[in-house]
PyMOL commands that place a pseudoatom at each C-alpha (Angstrom):
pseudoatom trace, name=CA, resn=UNK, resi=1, chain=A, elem=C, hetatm=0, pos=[22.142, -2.223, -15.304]
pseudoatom trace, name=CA, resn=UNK, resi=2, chain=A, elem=C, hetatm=0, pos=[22.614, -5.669, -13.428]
pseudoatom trace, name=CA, resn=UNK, resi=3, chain=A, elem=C, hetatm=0, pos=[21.292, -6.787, -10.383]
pseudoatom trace, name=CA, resn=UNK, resi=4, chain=A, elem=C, hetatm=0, pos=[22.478, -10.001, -8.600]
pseudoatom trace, name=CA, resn=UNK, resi=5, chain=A, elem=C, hetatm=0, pos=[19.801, -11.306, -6.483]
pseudoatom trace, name=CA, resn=UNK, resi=6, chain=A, elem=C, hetatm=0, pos=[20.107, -14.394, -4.220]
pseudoatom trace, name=CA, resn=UNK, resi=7, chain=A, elem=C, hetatm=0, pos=[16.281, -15.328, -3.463]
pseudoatom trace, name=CA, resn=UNK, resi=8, chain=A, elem=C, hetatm=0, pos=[12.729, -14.478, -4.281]
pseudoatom trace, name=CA, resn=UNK, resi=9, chain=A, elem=C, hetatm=0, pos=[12.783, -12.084, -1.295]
pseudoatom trace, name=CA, resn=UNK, resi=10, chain=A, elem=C, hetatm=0, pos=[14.972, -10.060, -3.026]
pseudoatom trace, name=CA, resn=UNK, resi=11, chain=A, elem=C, hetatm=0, pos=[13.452, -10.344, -6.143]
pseudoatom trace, name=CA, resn=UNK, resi=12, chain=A, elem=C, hetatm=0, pos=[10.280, -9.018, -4.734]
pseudoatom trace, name=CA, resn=UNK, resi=13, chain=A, elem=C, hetatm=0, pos=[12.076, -6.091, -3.166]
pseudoatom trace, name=CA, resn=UNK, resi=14, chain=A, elem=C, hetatm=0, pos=[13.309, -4.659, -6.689]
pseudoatom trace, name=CA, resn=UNK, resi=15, chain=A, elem=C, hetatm=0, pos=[10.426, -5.228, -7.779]
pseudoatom trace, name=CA, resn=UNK, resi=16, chain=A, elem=C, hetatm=0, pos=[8.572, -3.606, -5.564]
pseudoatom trace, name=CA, resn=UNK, resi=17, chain=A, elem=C, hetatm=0, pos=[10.331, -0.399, -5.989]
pseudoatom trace, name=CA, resn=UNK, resi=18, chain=A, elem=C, hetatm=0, pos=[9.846, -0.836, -10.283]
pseudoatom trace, name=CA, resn=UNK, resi=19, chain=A, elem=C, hetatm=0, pos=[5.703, -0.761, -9.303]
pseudoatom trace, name=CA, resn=UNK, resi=20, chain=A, elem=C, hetatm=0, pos=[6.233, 2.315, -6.989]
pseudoatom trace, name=CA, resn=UNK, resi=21, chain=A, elem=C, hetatm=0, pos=[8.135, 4.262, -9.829]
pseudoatom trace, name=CA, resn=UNK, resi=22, chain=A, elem=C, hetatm=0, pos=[6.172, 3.169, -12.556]
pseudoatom trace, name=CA, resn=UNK, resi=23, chain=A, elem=C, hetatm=0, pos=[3.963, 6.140, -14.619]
pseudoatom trace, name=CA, resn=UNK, resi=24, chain=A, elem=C, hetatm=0, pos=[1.180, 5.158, -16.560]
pseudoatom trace, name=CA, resn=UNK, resi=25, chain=A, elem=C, hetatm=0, pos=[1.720, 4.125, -20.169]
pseudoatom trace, name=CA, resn=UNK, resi=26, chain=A, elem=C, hetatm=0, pos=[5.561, 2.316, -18.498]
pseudoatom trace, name=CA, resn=UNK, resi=27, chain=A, elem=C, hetatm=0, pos=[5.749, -1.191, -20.179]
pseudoatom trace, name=CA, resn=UNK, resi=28, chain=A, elem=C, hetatm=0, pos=[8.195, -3.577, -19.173]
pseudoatom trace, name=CA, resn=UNK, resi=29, chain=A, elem=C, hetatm=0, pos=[8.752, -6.854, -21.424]
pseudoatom trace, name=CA, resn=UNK, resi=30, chain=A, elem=C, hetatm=0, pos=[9.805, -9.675, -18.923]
pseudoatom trace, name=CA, resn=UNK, resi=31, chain=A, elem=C, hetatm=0, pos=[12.146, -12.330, -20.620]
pseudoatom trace, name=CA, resn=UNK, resi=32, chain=A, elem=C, hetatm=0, pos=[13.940, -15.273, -19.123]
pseudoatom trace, name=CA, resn=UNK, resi=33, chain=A, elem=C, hetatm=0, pos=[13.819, -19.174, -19.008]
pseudoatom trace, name=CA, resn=UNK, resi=34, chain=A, elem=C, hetatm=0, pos=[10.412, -21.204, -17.516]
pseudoatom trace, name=CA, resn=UNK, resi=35, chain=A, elem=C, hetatm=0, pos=[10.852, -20.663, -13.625]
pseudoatom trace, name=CA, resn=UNK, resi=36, chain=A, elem=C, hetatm=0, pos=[13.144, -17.846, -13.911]
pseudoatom trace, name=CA, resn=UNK, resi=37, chain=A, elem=C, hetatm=0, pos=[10.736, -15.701, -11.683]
pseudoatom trace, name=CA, resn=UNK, resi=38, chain=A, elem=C, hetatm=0, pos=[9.168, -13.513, -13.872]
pseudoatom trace, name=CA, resn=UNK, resi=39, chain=A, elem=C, hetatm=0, pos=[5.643, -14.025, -12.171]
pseudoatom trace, name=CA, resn=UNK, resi=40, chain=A, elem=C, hetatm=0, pos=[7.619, -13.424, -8.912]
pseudoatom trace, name=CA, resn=UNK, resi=41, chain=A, elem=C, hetatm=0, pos=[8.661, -10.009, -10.447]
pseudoatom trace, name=CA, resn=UNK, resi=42, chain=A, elem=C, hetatm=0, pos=[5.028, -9.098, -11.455]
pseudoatom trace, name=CA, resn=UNK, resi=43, chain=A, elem=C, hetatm=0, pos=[3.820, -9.771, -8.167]
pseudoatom trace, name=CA, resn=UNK, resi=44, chain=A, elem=C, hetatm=0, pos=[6.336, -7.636, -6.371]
pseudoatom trace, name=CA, resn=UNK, resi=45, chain=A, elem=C, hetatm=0, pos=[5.598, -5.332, -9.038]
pseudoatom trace, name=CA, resn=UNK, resi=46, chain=A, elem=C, hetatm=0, pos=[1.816, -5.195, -8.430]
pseudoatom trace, name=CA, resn=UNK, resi=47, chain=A, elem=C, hetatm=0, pos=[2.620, -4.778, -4.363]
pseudoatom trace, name=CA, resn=UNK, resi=48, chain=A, elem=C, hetatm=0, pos=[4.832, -1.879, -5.192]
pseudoatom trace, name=CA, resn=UNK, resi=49, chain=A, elem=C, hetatm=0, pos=[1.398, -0.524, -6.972]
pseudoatom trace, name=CA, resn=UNK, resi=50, chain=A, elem=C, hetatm=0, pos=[-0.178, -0.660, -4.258]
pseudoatom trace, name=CA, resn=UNK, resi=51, chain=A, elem=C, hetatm=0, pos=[-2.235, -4.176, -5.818]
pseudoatom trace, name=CA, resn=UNK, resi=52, chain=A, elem=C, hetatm=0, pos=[-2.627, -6.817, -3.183]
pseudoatom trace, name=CA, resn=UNK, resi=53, chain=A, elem=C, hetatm=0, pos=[-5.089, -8.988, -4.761]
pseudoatom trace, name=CA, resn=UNK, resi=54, chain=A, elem=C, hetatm=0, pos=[-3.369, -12.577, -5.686]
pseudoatom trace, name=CA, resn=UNK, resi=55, chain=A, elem=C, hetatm=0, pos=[-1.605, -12.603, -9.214]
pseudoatom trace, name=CA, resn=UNK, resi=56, chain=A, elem=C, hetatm=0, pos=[-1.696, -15.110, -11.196]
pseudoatom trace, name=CA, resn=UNK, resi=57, chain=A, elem=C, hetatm=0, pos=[-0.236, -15.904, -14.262]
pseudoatom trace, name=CA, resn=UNK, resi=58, chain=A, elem=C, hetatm=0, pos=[-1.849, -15.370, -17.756]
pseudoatom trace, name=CA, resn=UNK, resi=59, chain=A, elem=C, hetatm=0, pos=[-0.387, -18.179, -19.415]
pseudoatom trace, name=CA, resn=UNK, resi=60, chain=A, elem=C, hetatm=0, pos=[-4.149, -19.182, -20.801]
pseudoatom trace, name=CA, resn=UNK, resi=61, chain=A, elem=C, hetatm=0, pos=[-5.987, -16.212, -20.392]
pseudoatom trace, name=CA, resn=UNK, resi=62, chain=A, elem=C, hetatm=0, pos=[-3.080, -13.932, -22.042]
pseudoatom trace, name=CA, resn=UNK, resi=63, chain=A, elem=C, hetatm=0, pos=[-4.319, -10.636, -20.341]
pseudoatom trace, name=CA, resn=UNK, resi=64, chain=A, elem=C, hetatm=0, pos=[-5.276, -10.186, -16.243]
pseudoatom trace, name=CA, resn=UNK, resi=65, chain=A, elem=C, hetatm=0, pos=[-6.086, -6.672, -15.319]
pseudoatom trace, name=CA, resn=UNK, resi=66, chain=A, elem=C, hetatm=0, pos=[-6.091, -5.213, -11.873]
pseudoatom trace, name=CA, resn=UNK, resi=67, chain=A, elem=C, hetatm=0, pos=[-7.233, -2.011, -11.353]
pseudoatom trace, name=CA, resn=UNK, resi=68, chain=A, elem=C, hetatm=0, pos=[-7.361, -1.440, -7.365]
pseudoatom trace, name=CA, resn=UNK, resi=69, chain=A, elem=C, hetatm=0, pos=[-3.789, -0.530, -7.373]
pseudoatom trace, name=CA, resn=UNK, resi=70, chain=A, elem=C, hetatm=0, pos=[-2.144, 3.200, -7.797]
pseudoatom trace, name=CA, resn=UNK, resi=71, chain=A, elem=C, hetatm=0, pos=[-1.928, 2.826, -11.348]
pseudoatom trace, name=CA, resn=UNK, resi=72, chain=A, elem=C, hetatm=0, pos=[-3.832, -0.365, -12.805]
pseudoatom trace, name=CA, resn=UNK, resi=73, chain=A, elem=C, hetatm=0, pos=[-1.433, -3.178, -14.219]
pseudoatom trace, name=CA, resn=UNK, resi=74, chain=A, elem=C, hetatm=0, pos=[-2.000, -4.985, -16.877]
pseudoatom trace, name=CA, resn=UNK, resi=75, chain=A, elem=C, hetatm=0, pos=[-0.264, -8.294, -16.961]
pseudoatom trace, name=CA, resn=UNK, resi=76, chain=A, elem=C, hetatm=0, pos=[0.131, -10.246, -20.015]
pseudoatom trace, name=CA, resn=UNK, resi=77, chain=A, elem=C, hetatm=0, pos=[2.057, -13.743, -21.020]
pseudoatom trace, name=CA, resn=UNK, resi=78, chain=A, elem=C, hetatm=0, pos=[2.162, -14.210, -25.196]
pseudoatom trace, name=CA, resn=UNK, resi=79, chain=A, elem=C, hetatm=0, pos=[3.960, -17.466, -24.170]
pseudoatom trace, name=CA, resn=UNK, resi=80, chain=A, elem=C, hetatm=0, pos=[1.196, -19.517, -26.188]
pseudoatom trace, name=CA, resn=UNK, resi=81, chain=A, elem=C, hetatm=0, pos=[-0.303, -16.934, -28.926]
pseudoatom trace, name=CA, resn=UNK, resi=82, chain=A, elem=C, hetatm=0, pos=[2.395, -17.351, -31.880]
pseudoatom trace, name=CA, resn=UNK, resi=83, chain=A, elem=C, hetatm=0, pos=[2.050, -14.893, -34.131]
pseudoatom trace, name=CA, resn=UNK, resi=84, chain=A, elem=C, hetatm=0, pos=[-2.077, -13.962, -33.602]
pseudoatom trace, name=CA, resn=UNK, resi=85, chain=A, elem=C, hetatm=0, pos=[-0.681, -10.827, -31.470]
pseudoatom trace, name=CA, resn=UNK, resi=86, chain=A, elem=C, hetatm=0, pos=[-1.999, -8.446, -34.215]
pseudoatom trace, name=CA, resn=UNK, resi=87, chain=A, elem=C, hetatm=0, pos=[-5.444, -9.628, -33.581]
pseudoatom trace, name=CA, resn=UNK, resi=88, chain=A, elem=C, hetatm=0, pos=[-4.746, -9.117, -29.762]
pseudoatom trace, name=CA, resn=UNK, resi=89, chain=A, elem=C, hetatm=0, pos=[-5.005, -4.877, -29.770]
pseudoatom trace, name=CA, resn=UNK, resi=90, chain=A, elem=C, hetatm=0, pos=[-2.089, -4.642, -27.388]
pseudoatom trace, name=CA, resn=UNK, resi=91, chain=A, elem=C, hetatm=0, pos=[-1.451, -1.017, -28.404]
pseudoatom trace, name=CA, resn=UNK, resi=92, chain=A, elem=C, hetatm=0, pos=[-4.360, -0.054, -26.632]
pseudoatom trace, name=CA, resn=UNK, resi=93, chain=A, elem=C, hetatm=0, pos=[-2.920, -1.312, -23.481]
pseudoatom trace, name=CA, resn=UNK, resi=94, chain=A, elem=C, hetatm=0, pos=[0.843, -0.003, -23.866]
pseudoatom trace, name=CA, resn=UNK, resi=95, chain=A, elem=C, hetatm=0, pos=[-0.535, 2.934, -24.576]
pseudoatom trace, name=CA, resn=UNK, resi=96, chain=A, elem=C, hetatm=0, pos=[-3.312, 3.359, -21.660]
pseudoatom trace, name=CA, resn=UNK, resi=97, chain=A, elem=C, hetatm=0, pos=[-3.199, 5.117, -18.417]
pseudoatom trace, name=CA, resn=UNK, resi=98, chain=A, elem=C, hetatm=0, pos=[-1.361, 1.705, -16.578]
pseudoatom trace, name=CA, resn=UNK, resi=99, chain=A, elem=C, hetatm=0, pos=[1.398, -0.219, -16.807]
pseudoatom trace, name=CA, resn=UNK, resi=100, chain=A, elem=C, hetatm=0, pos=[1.955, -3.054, -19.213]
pseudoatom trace, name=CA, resn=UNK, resi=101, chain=A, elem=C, hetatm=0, pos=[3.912, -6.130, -18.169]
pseudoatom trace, name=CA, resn=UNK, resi=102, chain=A, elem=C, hetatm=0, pos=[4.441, -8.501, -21.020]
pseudoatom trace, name=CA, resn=UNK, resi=103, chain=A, elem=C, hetatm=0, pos=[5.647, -11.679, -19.906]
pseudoatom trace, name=CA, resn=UNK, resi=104, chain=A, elem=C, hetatm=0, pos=[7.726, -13.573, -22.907]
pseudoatom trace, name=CA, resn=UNK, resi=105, chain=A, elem=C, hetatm=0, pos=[7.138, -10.229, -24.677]
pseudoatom trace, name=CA, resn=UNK, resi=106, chain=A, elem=C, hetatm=0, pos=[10.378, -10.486, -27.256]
pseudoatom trace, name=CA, resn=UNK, resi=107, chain=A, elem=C, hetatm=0, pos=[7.999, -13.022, -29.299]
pseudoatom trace, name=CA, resn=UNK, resi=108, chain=A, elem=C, hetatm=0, pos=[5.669, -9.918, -29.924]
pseudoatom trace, name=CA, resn=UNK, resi=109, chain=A, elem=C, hetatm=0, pos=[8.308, -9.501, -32.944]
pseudoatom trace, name=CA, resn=UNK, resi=110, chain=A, elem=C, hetatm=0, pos=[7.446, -6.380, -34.929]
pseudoatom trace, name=CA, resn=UNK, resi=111, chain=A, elem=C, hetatm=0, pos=[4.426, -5.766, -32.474]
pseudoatom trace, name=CA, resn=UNK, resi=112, chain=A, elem=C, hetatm=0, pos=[7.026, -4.884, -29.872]
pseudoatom trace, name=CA, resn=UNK, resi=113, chain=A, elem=C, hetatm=0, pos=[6.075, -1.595, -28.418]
pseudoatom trace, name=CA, resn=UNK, resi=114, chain=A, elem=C, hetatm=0, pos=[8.753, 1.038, -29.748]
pseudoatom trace, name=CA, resn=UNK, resi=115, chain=A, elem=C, hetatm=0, pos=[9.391, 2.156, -26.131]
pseudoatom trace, name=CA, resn=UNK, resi=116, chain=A, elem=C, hetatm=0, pos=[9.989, -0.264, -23.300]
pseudoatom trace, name=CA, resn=UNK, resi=117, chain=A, elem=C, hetatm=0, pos=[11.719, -1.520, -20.201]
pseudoatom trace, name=CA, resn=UNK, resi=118, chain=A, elem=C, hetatm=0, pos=[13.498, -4.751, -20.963]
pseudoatom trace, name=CA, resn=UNK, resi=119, chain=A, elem=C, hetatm=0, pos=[13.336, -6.790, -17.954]
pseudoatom trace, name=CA, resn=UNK, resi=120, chain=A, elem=C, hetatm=0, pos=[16.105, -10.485, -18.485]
pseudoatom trace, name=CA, resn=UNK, resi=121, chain=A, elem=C, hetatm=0, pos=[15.741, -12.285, -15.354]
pseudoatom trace, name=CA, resn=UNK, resi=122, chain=A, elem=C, hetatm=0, pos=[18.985, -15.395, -15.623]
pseudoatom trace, name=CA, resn=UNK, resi=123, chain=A, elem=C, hetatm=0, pos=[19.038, -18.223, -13.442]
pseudoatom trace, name=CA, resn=UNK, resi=124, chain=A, elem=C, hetatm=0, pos=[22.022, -19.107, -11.669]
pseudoatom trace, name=CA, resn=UNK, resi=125, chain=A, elem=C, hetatm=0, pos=[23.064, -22.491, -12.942]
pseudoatom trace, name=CA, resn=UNK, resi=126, chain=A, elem=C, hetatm=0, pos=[25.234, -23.543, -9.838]
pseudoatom trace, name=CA, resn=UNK, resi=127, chain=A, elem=C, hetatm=0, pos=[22.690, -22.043, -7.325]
pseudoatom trace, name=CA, resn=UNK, resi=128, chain=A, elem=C, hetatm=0, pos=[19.258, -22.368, -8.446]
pseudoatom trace, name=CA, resn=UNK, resi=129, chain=A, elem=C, hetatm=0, pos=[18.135, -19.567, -5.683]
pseudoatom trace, name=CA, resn=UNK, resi=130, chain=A, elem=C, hetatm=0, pos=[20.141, -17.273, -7.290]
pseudoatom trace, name=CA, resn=UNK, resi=131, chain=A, elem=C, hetatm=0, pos=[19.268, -14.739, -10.581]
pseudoatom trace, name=CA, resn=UNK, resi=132, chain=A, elem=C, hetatm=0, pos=[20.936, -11.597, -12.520]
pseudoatom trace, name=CA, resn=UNK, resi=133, chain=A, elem=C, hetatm=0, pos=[18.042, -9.342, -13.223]
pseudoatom trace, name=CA, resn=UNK, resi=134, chain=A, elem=C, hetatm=0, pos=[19.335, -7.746, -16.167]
pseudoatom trace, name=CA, resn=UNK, resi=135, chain=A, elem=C, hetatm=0, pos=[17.742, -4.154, -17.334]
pseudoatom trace, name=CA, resn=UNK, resi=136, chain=A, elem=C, hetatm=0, pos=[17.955, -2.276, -20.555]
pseudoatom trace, name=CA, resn=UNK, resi=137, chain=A, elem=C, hetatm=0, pos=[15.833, 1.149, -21.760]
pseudoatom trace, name=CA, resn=UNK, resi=138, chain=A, elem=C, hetatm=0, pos=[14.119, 0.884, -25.110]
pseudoatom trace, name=CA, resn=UNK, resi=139, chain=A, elem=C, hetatm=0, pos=[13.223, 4.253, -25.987]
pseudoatom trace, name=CA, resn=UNK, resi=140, chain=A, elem=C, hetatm=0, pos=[13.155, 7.698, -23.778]
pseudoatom trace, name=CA, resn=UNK, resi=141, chain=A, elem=C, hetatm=0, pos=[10.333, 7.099, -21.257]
pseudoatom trace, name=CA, resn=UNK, resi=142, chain=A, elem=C, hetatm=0, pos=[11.415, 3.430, -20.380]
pseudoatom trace, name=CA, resn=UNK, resi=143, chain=A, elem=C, hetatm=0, pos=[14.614, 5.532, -19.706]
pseudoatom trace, name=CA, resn=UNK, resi=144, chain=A, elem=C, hetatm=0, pos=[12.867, 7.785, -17.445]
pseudoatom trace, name=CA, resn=UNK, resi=145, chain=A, elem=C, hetatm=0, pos=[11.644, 4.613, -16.228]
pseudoatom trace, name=CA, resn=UNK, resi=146, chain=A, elem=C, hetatm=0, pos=[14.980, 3.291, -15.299]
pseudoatom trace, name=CA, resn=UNK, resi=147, chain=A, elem=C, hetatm=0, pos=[16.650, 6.161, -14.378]
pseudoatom trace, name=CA, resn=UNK, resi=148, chain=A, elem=C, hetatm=0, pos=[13.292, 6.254, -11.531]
pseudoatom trace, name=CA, resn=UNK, resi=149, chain=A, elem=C, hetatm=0, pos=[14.364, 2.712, -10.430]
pseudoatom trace, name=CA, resn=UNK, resi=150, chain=A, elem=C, hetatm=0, pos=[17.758, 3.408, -10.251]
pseudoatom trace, name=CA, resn=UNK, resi=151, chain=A, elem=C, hetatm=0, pos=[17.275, 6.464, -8.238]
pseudoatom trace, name=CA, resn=UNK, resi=152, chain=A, elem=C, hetatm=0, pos=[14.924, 4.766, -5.535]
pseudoatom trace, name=CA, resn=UNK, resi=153, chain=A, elem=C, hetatm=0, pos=[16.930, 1.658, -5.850]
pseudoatom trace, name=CA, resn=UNK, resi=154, chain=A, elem=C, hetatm=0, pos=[20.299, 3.983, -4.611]
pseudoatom trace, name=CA, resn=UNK, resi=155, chain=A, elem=C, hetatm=0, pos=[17.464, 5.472, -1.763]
pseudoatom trace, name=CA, resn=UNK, resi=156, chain=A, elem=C, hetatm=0, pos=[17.264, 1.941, -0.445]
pseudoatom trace, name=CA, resn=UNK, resi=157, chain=A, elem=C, hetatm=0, pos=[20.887, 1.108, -0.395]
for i in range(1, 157): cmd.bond("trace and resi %d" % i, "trace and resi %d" % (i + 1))
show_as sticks, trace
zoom trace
């Protein structure tokens, strides 16, 4: 599924409905260029869990947990580990009773979680406001996943 968007308002919208569909143990791996808006996304994401503390990215501190939201959310960026995820117990968290979001998650390699939500946000090269939010299921619950979004996603239309 593709999404054009043509702000950050919009951005936060969709996301906002991923957070209110998401079941625990949902992990979505956010991938796109620097500035693409994949804090953006986690932050609509963490509103849409009911989460209104401030987000911040994880860039240095590779894990930020919030747990006053509907679900907790665990937001990480592996931007800067290369290769020490092993050593980072990660399972534990796609695996727990919240939802993962894994910022530059594809360079988890073979510690990719086997089931996931595949989040590709694309900038617009013409009009920098503008993004496809690309999304793709990786195993049966992130399809449940998706097939949630899509459903409340139609709801809103």
């Amino acid at each position: 599924m593709d999404i054009l968007i043509s702000n950050s308002g919009e951005t936060e919208a969709i996301a906002k409905i991923i957070g209110s569909t998401a079941e625990p143990g949902d992990t979505i791996i956010l991938s796109g260029d620097l500035g693409a808006g994949k804090t953006t996304m986690t932050k609509g994401i963490a509103l849409g869990l009911g989460i209104d503390q401030m987000i911040k990215s994880p860039t240095y501190t590779i894990i930020r947990e919030y747990q006053q939201g509907r679900l907790p959310l665990y937001h990480m960026d592996v931007y800067r580990i290369e290769g020490a995820t092993d050593d980072l117990g990660l399972d534990e968290y796609f695996e727990g009773d919240g939802l993962s979001v894994v910022e530059w998650g594809k360079l988890l390699g073979e510690f990719l979680p086997t089931d996931y939500l595949d989040i590709m946000i694309e900038k617009d090269l013409e009009n920098l406001e503008k993004r496809t939010i690309s999304f793709q299921a990786i195993g049966s619950q992130a399809q449940m996943f998706l097939e949630r979004i899509q459903k409340k996603m139609e709801e809103h239309a």
